[in-house]
C-alpha positions in Angstrom: 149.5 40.2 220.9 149.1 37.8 218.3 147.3 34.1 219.2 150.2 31.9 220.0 148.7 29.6 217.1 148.5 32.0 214.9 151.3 30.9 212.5 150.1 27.1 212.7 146.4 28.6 211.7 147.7 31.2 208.8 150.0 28.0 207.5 147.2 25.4 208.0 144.3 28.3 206.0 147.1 28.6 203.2 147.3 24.9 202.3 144.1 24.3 202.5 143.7 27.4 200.0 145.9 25.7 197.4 144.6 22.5 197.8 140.9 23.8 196.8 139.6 23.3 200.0 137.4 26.7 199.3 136.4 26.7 196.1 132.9 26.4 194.8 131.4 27.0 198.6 128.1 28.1 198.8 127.8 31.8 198.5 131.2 32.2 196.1 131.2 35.3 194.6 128.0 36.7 196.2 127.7 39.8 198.7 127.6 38.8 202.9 124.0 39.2 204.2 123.5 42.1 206.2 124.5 42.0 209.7 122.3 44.2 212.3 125.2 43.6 215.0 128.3 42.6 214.1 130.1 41.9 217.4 127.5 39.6 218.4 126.8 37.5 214.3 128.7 34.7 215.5 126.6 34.2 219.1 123.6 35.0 216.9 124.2 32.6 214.6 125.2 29.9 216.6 121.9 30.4 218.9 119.8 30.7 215.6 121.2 27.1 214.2 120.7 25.6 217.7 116.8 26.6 217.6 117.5 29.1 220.3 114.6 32.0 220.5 114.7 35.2 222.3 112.8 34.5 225.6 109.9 36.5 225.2 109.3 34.4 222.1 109.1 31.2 224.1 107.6 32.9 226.8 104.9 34.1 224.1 104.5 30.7 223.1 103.7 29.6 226.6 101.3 32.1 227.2 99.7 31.1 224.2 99.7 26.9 225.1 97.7 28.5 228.8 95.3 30.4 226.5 94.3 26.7 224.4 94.6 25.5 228.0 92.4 27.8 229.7 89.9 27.3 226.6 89.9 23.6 227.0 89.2 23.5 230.3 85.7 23.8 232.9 87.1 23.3 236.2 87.1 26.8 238.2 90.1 25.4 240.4 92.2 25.1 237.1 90.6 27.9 235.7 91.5 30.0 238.3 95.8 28.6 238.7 95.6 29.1 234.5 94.4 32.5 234.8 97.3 33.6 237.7 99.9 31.6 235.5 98.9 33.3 232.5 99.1 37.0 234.4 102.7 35.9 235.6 103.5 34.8 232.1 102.6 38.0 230.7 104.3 40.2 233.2 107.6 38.5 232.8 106.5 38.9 229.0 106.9 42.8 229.8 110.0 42.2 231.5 111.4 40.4 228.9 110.9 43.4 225.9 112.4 45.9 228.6 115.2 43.8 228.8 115.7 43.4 224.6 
């Protein structure tokens, strides 16, 4: 079954069409980029333009600010919570790859 807008949509894409709405767009006349997964380009994008990263980027990242941390800093106390925050970071690191 059709959207129950479709008609409005097609009618509103049309005059937009012959008013010039789409010409000289960025891209005209060139080939799509490739697209790895098509069901899921428009969620991709959409993350991707929003500054979104997988997590086991960001998690990377964090595990990377503990190492600088850990560097930085003489206290065994903190040494020691760094250290047990940086094992947890890279176990759910692991978890993160498994999961894609």
């Amino acid at each position: 079954m059709d959207h129950p807008l479709i008609d409005l949509i097609n009618a509103r894409i049309e005059k937009a069409e012959a008013d010039g709405a789409f010409d000289n767009l960025p891209g005209a006349g060139k080939p799509l980029p490739p697209c790895d997964d098509p069901e899921k380009a428009v969620m991709t994008r959409i993350l991707k333009d929003n500054g979104a990263v997988p997590e086991f980027v960001s998690l990377s990242r964090e595990l990377a600010r503990l190492r600088e941390e850990l560097y930085e800093t003489a206290d065994r106390t903190e040494r020691r919570r760094i250290i047990r925050d940086m094992s947890l970071t890279e176990a759910r690191i692991e978890i993160a790859r498994k999961r894609g």
